[in-house]
N, C-alpha and C positions, 0 to 999 in steps of 0.2 A: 435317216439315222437319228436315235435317239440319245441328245444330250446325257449325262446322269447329274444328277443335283448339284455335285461338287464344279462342274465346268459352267453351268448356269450363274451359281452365284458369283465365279472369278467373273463373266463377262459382265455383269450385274455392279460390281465394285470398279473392274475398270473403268466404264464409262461414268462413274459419281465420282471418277478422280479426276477424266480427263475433261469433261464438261466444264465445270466450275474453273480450273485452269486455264483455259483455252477463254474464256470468257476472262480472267484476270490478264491474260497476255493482250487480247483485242483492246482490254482497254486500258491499258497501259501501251499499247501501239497507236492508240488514238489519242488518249488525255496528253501524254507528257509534252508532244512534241507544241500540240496548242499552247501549254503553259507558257514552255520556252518562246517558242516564238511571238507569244501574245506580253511577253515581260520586256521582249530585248525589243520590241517596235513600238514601245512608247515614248514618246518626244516632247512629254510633258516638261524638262528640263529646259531640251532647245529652244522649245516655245517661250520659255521664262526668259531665256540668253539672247534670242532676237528681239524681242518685244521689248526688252531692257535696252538693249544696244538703239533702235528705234528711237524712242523716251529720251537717251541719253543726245541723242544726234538731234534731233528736236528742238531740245530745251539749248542745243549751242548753237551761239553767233556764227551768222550765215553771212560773207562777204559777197554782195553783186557783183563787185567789180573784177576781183578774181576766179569767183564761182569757188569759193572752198567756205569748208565747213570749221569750223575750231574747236573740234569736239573739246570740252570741258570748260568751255570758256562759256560764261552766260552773263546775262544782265537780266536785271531787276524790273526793270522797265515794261519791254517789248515781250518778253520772252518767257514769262510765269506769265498769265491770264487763262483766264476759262474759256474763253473766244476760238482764242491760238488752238490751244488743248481738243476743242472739239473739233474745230477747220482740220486739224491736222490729222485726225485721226478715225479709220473705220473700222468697223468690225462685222462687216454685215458679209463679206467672204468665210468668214473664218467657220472652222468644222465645230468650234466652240465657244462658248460665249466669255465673254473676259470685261473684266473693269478693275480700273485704277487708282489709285491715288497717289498724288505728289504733294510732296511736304517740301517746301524750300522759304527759308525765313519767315517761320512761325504761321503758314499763309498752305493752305489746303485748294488742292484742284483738283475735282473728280472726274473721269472717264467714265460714262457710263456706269453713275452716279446708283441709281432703281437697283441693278444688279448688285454695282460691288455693296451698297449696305445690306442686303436680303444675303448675299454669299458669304462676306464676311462672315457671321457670325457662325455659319456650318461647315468653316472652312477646312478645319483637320477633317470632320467626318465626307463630309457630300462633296467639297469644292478645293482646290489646288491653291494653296498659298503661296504666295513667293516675297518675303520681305528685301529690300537691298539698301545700302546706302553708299553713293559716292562721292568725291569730293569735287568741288567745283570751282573754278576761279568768277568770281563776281567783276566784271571789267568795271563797272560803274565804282566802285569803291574800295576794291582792289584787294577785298578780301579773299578768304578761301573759306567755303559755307560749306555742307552739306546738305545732299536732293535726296530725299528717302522716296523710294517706288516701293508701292506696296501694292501687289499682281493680286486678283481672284481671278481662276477660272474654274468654268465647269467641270467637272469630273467627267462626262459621258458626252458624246459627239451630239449635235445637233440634226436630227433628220430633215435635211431638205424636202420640200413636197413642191 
């Protein structure tokens, strides 16, 4: 059977409507749901909130005798050095690379000192910033100071090999 012109070009129009749709549907069946769930399964927050809490538990007076911790309580002494800072601390697990710095009594201590200055400075664009400051009881002199943590991390996972 022979088509006539007019039945030709309706099927001619349907499929330059239904093609270009069907390709706007696939991929909006494909993009959205990435987005979402590539938005909701970032943990760049919690990572700032442990690693903070970590920092915080660190920097407080540790009792032998009892085996407890006193979170907020610190000393001047023992307990800010570069030493401690590094003994205490790894990063060589992590899916990202990270450095810090603590400011407590006009007195600077670096984590992973290489990184955080190079990150620092591309920190809104390439690298995750996290500023915090809290308060702390100084046992030695019985003040109440504040410990500023100042977090870089990488933006993008690190490929293991």
């Amino acid at each position: 059977m022979l088509f006539n012109k007019k039945a030709q070009t309706q099927h001619v129009w349907k499929w330059l409507v239904y093609i270009p749709l069907t390709a706007v549907v696939v991929f909006i069946i494909t993009y959205i749901p990435s987005v979402v769930l590539g938005n909701a399964a970032k943990t760049d927050q919690l990572e700032n909130i442990v690693f903070s809490e970590r920092i915080y538990n660190k920097m407080s007076i540790y009792d032998p005798l009892l085996f407890r911790t006193y979170p907020g309580h610190t000393c001047k002494q023992g307990c800010f050095d570069q030493k401690f800072i590094t003994n205490s601390f790894d990063n060589s697990g992590s899916a990202r690379e990270m450095g810090f710095k603590l400011i407590f009594d006009n007195k600077e201590i670096f984590f992973n000192r290489d990184f955080y200055d190079d990150a620092v400075v591309l920190a809104p664009v390439r690298y995750d910033l996290f500023i915090e400051q809290r308060p702390v009881f100084v046992v030695d002199t019985g003040d109440i100071e504040n410990l500023e943590i100042v977090q870089v991390y990488s933006g993008r996972e690190q490929k293991f090999e």
